[in-house]
N, CA and C atoms as a LAMMPS dump frame, in Angstrom:
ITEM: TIMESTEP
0
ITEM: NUMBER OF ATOMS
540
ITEM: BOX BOUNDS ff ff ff
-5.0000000000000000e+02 5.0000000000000000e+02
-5.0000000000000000e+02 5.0000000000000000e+02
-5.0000000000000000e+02 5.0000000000000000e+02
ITEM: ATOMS id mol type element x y z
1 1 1 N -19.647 -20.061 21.167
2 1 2 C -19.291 -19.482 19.895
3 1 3 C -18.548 -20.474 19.023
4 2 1 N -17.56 -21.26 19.466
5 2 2 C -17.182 -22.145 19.046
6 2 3 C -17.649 -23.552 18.853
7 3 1 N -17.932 -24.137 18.032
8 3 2 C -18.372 -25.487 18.103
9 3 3 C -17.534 -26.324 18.371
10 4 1 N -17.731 -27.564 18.339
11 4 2 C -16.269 -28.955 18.715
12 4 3 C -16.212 -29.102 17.336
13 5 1 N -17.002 -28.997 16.124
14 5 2 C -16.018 -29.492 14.855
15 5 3 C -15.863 -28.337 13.982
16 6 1 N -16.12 -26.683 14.515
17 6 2 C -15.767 -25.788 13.703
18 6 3 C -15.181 -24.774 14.862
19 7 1 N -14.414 -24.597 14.373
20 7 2 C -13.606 -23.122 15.459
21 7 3 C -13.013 -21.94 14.771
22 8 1 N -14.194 -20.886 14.519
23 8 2 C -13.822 -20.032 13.312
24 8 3 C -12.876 -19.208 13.984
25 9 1 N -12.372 -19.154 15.398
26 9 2 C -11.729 -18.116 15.841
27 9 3 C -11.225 -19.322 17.165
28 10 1 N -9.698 -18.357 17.386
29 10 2 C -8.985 -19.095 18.614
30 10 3 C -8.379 -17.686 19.259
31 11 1 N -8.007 -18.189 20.302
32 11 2 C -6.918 -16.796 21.419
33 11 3 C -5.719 -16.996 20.273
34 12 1 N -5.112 -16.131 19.874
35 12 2 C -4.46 -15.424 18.787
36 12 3 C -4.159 -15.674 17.76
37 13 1 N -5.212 -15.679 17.414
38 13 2 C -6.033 -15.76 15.52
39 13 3 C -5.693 -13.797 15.189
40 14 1 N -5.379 -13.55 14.017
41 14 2 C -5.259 -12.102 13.674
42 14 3 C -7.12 -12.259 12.982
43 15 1 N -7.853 -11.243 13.352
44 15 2 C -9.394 -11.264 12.627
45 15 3 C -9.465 -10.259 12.141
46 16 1 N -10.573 -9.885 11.644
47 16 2 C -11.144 -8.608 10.969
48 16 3 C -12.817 -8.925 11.318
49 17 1 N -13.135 -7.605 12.064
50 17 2 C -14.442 -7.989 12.453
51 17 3 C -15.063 -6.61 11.846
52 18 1 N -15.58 -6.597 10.804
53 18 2 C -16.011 -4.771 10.809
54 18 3 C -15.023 -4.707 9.647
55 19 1 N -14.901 -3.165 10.501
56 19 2 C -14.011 -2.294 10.047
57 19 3 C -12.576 -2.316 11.294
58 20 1 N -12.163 -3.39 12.379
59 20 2 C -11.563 -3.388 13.376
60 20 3 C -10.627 -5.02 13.34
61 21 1 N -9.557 -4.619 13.143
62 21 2 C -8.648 -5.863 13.179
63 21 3 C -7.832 -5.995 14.224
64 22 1 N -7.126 -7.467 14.944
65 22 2 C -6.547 -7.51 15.744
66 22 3 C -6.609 -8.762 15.807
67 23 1 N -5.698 -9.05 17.123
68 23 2 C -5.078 -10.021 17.55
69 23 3 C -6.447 -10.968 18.019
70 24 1 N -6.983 -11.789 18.503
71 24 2 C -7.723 -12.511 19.654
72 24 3 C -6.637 -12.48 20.795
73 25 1 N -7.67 -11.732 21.816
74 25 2 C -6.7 -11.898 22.872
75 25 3 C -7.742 -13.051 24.082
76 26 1 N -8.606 -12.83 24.257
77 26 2 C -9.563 -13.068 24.984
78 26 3 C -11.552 -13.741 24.645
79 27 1 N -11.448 -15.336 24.571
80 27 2 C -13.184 -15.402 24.34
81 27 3 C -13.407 -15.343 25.476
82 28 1 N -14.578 -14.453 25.76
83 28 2 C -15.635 -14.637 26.883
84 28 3 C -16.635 -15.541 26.22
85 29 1 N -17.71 -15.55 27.339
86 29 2 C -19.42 -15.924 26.404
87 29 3 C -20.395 -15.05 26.289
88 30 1 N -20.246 -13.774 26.291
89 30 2 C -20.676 -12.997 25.528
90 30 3 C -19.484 -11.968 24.955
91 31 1 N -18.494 -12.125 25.471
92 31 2 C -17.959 -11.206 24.022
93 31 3 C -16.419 -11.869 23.819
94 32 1 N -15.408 -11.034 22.68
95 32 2 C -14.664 -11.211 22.466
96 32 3 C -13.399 -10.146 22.699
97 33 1 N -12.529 -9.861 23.389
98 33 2 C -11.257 -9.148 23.204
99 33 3 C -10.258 -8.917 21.893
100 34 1 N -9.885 -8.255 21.462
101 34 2 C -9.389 -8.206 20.683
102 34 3 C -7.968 -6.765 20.757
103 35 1 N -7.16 -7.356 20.222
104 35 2 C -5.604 -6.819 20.951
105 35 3 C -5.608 -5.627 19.519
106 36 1 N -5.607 -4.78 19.01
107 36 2 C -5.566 -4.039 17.666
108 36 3 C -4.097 -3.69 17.704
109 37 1 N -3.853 -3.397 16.175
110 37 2 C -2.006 -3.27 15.962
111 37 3 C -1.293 -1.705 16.953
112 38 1 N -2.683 -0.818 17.739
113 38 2 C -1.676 -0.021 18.767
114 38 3 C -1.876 -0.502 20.338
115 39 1 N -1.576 -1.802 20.208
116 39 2 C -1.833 -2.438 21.474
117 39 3 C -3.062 -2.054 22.777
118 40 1 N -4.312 -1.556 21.956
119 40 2 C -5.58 -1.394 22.655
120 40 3 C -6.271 -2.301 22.643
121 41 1 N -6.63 -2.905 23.803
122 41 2 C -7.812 -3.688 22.927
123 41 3 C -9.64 -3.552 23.08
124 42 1 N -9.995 -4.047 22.239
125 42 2 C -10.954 -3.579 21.627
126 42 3 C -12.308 -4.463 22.404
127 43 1 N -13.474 -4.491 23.137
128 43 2 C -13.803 -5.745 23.49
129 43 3 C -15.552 -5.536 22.273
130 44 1 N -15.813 -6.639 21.663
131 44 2 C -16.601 -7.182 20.688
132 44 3 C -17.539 -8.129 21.222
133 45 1 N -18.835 -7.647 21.17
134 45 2 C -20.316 -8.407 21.568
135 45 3 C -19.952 -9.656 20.399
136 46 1 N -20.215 -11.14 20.968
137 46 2 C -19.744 -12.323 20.441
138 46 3 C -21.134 -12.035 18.891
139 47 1 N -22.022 -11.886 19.218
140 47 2 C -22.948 -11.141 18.111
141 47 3 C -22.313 -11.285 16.676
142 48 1 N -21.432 -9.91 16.945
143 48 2 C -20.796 -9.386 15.477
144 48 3 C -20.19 -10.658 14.928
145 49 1 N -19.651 -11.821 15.52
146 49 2 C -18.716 -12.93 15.309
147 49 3 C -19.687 -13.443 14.656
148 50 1 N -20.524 -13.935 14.91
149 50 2 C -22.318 -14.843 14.454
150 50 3 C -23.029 -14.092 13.166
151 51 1 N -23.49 -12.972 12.988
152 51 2 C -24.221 -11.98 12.269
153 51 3 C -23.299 -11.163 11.64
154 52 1 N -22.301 -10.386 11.489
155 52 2 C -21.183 -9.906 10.968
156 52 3 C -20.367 -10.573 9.685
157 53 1 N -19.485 -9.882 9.391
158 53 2 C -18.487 -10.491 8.756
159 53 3 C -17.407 -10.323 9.213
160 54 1 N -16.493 -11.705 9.089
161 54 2 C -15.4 -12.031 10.156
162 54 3 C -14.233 -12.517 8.974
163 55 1 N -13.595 -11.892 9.154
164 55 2 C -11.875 -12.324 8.151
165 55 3 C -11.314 -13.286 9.129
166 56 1 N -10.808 -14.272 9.136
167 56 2 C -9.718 -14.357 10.152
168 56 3 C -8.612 -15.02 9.017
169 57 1 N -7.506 -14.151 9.261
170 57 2 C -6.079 -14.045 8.476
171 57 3 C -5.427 -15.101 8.998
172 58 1 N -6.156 -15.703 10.141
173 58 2 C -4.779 -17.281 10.456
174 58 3 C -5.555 -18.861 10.792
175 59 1 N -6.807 -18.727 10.1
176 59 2 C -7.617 -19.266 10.292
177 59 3 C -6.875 -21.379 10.206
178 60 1 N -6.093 -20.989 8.683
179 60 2 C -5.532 -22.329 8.281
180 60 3 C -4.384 -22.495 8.065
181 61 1 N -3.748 -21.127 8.129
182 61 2 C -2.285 -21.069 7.783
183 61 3 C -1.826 -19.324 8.332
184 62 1 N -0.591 -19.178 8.547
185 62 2 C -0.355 -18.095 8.982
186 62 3 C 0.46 -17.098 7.304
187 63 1 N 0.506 -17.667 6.636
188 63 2 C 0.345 -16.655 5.118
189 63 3 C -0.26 -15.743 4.597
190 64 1 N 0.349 -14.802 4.432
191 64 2 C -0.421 -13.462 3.55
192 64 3 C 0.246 -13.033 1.844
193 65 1 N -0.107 -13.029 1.208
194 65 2 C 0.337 -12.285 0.464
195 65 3 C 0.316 -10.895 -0.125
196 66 1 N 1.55 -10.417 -0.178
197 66 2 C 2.034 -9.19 -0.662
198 66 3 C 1.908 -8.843 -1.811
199 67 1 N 1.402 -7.399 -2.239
200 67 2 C 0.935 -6.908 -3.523
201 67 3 C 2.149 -5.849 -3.431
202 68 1 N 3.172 -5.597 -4.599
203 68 2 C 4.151 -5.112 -4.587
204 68 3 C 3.978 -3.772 -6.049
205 69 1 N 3.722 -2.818 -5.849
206 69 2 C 3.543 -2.209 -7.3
207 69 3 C 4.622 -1.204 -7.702
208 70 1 N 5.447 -1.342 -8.598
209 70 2 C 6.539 -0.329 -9.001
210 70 3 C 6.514 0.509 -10.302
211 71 1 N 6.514 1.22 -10.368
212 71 2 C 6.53 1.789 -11.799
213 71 3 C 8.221 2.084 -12.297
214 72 1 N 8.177 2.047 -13.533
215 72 2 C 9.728 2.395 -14.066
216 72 3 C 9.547 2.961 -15.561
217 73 1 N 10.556 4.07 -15.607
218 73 2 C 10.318 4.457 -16.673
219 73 3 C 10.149 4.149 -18.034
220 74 1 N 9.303 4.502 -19.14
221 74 2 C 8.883 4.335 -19.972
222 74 3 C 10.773 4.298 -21.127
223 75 1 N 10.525 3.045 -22.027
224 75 2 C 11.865 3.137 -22.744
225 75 3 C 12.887 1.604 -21.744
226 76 1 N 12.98 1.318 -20.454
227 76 2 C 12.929 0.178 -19.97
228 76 3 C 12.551 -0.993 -20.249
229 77 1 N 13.107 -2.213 -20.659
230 77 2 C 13.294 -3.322 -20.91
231 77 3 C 11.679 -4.177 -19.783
232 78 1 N 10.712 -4.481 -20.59
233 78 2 C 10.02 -5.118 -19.708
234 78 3 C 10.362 -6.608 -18.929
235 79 1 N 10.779 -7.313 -19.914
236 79 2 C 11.696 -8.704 -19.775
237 79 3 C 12.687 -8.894 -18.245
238 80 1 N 13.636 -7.793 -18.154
239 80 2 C 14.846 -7.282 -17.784
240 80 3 C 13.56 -7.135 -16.026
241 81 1 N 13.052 -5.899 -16.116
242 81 2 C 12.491 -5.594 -14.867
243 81 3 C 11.7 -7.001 -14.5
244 82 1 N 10.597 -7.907 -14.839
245 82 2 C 10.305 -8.758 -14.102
246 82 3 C 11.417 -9.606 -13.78
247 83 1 N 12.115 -9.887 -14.303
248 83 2 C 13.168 -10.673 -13.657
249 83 3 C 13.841 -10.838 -12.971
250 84 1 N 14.305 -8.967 -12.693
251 84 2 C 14.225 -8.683 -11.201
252 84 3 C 13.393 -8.403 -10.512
253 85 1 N 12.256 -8.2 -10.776
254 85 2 C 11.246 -8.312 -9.344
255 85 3 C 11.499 -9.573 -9.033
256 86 1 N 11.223 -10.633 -9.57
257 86 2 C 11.32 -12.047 -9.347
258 86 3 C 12.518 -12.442 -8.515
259 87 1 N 13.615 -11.991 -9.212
260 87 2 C 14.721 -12.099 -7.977
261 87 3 C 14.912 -11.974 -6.704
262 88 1 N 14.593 -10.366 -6.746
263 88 2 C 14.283 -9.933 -5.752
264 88 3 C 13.225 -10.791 -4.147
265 89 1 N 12.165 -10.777 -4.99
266 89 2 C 11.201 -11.544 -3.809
267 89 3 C 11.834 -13.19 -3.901
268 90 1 N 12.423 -13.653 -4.446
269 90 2 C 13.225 -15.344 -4.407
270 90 3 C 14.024 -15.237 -3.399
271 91 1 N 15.124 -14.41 -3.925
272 91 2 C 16.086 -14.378 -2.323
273 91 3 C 15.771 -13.808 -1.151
274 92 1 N 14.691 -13.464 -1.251
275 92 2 C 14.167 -12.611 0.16
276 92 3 C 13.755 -14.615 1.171
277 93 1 N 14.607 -14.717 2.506
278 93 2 C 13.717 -15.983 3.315
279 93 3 C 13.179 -15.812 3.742
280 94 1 N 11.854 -15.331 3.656
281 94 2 C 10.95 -15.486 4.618
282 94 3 C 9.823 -14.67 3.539
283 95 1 N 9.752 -15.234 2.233
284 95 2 C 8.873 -15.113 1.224
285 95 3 C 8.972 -16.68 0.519
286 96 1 N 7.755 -17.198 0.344
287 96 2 C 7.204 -18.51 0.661
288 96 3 C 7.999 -19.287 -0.866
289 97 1 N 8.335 -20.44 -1.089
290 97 2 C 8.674 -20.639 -2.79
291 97 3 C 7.27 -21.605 -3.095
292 98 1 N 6.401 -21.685 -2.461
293 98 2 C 5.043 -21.869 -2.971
294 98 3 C 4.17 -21.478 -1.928
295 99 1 N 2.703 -20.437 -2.807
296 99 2 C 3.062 -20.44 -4.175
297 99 3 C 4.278 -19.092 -4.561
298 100 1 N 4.709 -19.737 -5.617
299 100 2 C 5.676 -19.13 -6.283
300 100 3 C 5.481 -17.302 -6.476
301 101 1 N 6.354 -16.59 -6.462
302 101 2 C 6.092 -15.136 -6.675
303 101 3 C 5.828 -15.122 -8.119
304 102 1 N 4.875 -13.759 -8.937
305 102 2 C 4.441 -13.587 -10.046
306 102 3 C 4.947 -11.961 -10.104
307 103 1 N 5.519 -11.795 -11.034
308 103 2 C 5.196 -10.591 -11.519
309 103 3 C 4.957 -10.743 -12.993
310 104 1 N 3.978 -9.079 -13.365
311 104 2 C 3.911 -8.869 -14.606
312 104 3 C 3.787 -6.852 -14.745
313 105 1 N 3.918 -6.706 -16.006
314 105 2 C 3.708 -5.639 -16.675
315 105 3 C 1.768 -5.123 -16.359
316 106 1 N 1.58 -4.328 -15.331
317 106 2 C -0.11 -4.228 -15.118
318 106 3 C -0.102 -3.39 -15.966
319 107 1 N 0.346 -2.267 -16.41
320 107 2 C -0.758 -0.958 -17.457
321 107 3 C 0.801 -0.278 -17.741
322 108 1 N 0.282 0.613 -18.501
323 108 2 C 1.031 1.898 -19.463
324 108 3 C 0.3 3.326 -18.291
325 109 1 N 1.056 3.517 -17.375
326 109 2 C 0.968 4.287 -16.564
327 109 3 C 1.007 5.913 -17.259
328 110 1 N 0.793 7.42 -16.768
329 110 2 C 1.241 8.925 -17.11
330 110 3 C 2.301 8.967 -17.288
331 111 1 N 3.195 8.5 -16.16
332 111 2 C 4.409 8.709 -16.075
333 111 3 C 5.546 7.217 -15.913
334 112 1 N 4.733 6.312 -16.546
335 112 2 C 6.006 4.832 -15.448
336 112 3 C 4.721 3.748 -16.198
337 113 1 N 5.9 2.721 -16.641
338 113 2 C 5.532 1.164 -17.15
339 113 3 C 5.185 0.591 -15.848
340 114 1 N 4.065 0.293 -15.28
341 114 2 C 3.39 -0.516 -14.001
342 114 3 C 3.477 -1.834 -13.831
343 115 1 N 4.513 -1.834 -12.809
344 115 2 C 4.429 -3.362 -12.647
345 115 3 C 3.659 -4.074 -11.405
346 116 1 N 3.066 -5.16 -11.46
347 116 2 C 2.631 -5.685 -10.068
348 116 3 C 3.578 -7.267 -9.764
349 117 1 N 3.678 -7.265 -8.52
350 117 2 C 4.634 -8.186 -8.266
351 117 3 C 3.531 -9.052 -6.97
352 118 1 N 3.671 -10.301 -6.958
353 118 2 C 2.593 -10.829 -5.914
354 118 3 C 3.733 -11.92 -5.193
355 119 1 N 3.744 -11.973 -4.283
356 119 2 C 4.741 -12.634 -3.126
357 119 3 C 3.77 -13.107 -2.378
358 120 1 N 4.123 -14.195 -1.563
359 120 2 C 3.435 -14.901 -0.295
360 120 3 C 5.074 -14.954 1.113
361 121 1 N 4.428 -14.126 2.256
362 121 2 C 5.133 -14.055 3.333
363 121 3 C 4.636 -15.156 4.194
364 122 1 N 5.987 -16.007 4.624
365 122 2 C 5.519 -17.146 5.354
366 122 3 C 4.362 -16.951 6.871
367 123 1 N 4.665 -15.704 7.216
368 123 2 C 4.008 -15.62 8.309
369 123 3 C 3.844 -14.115 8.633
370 124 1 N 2.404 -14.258 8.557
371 124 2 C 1.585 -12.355 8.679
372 124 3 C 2.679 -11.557 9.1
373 125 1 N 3.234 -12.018 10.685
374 125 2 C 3.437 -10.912 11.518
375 125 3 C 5.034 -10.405 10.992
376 126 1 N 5.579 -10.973 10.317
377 126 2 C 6.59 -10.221 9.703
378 126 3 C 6.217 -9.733 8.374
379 127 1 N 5.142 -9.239 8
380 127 2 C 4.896 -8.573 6.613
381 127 3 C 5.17 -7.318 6.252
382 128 1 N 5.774 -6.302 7.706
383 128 2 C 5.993 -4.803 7.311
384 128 3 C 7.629 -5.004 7.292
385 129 1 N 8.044 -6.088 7.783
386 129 2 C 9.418 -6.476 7.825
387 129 3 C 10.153 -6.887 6.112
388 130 1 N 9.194 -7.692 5.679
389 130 2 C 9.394 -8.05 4.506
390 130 3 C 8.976 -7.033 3.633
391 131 1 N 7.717 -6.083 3.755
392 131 2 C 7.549 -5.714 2.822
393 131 3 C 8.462 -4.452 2.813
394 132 1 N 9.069 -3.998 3.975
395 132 2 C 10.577 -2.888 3.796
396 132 3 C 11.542 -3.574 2.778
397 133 1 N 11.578 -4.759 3.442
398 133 2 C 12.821 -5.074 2.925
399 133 3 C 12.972 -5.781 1.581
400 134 1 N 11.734 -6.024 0.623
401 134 2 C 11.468 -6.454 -0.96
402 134 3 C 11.732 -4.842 -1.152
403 135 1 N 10.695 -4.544 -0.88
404 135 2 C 11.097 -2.742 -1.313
405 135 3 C 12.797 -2.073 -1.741
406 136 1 N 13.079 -2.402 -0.453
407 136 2 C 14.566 -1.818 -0.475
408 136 3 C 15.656 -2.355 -1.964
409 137 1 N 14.722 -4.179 -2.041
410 137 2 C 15.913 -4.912 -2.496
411 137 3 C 15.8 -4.773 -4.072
412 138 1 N 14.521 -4.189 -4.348
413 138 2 C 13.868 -3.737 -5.567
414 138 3 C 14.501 -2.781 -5.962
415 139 1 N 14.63 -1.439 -5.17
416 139 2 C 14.951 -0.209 -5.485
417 139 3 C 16.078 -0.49 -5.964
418 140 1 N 17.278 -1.597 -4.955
419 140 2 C 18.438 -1.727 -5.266
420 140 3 C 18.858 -2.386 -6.295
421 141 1 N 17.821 -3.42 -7.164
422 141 2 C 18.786 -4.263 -7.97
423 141 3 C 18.091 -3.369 -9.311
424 142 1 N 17.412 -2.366 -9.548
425 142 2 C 16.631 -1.572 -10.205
426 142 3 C 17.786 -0.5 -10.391
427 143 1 N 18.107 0.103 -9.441
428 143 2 C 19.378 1.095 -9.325
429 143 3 C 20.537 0.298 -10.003
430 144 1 N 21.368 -0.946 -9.617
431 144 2 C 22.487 -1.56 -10.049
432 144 3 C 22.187 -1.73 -11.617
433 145 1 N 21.059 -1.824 -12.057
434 145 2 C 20.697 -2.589 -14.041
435 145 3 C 20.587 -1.142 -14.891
436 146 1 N 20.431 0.535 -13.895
437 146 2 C 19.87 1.226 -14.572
438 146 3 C 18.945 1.771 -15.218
439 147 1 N 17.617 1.246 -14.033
440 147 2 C 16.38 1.061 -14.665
441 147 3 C 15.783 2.093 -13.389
442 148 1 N 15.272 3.341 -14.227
443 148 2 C 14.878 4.584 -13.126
444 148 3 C 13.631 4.34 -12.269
445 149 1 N 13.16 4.837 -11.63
446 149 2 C 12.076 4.824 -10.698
447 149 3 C 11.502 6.194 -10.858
448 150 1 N 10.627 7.066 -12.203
449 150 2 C 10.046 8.267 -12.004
450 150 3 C 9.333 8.7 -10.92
451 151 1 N 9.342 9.951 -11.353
452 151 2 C 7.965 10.617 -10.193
453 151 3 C 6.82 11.29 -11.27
454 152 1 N 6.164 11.277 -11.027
455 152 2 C 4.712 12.263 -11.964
456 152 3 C 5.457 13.712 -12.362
457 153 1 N 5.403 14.041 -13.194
458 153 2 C 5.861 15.045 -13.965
459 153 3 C 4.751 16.225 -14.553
460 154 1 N 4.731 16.567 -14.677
461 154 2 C 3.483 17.848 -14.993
462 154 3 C 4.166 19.2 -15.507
463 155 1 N 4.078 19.66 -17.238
464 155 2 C 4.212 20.768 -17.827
465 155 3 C 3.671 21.966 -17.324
466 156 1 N 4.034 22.764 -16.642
467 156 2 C 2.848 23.921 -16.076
468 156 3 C 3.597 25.309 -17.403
469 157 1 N 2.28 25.327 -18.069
470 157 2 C 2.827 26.941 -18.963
471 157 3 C 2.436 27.743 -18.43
472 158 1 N 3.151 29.188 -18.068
473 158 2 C 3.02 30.467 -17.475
474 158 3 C 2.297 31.789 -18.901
475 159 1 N 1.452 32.25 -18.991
476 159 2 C 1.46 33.213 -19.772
477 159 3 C 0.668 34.057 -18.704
478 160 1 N 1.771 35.361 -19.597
479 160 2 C 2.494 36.666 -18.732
480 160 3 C 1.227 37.673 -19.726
481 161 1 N 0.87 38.511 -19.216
482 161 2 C 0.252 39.796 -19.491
483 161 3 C 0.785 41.027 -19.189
484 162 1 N 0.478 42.018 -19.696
485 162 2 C 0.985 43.645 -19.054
486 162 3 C -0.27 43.727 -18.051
487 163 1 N -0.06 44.389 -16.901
488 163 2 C -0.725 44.419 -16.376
489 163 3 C -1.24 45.874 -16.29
490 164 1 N -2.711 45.963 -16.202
491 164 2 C -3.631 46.791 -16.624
492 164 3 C -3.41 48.085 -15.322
493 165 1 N -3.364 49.322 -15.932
494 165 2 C -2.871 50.401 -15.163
495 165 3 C -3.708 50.803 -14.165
496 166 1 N -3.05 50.778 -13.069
497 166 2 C -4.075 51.238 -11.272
498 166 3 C -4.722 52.406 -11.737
499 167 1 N -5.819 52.678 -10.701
500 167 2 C -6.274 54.057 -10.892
501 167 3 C -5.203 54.933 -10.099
502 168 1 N -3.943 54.577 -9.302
503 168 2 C -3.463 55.597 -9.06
504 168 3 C -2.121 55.994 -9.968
505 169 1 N -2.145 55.005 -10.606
506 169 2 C -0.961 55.295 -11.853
507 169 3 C -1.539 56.26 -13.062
508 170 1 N -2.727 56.161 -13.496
509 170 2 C -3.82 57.232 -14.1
510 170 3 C -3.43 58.794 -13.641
511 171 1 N -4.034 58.531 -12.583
512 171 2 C -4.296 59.925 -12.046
513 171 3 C -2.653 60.777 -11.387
514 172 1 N -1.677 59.962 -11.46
515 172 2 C -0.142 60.461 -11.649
516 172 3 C 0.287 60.745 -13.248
517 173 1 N -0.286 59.979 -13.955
518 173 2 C -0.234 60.611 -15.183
519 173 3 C -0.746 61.165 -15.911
520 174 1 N -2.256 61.957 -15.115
521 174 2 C -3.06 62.722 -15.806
522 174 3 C -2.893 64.271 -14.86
523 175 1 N -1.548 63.788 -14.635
524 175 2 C -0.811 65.498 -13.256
525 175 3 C -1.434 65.552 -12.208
526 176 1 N -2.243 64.104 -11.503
527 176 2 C -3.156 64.163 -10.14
528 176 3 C -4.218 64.506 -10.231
529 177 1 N -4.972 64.795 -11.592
530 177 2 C -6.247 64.778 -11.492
531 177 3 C -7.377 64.239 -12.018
532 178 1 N -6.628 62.884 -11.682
533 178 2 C -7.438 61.748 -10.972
534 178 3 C -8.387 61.028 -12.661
535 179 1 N -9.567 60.609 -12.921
536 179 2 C -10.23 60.452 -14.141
537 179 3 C -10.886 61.588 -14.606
538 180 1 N -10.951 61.82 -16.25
539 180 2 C -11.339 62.66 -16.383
540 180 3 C -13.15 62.459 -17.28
């Protein structure tokens, strides 16, 4: 499966084979092992590797980048909020300083000015680590400037009717006997 001057896959490469991601745990010569993130692993006819389509996330570098999306309320300083997103993912160590983090203003949201923020984590396997903890540091320097974090909002109008008389309210007020 491997050649001597191409090695699209090694024992713990993170891949995507399919619809099925995981670790490399194991090449055979006809198939492949694969460790998945609830520690099962998965075993893969070397086939799908050849004829398939194959991601592998650590192929040249162990980097991923993070797609960060926040909304904030409408009336908020656009200037003011990227600057802290930007902050935010800068002092975070173990978010890469090249390439450099980006944020911008993506759309005019229902409820919230949309921002997208793009970070690079030095290394995959701490990415739910980092991406808690940009999160957290967002919410927080967002909270300290005064800059809200909505939720979807929705007007619901109620209109009320009299409600139309039972047949046994009738026939109590026609002395019990009933329609006439």
């Amino acid at each position: 499966m491997c050649s001597s001057d191409l090695r699209p896959i090694r024992v713990g490469d993170q891949v995507t084979v399919g619809d099925l991601t995981g670790k490399v745990a194991r090449i055979r010569i006809r198939a492949t092992t694969l460790a998945n993130p609830d520690h099962k692993e998965v075993i893969i006819p070397n086939k799908e590797f050849i004829t398939g389509n194959v991601v592998n996330w650590t192929l040249s570098d162990r980097m991923l980048r993070l797609t960060t999306r926040v909304g904030v309320a409408y009336g908020s300083n656009p200037a003011e909020v990227q600057r802290l997103l930007l902050e935010a993912a800068r002092s975070h160590p173990n978010i890469a300083r090249e390439p450099a983090p980006q944020a911008s203003l993506e759309e005019f949201g229902d409820s919230s000015l949309n921002f997208v923020l793009f970070s690079h984590v030095v290394d995959m396997d701490l990415q739910w680590a980092v991406r808690h903890e940009l999160n957290t540091a967002i919410d927080k320097k967002l909270r300290e400037h005064g800059i809200e974090i909505p939720f979807p909002q929705q007007d619901v109008n109620l209109h009320t009717q009299e409600p139309e008389t039972a047949p046994q309210e009738a026939a109590s007020a026609n002395g019990g006997q009933g329609f006439r």
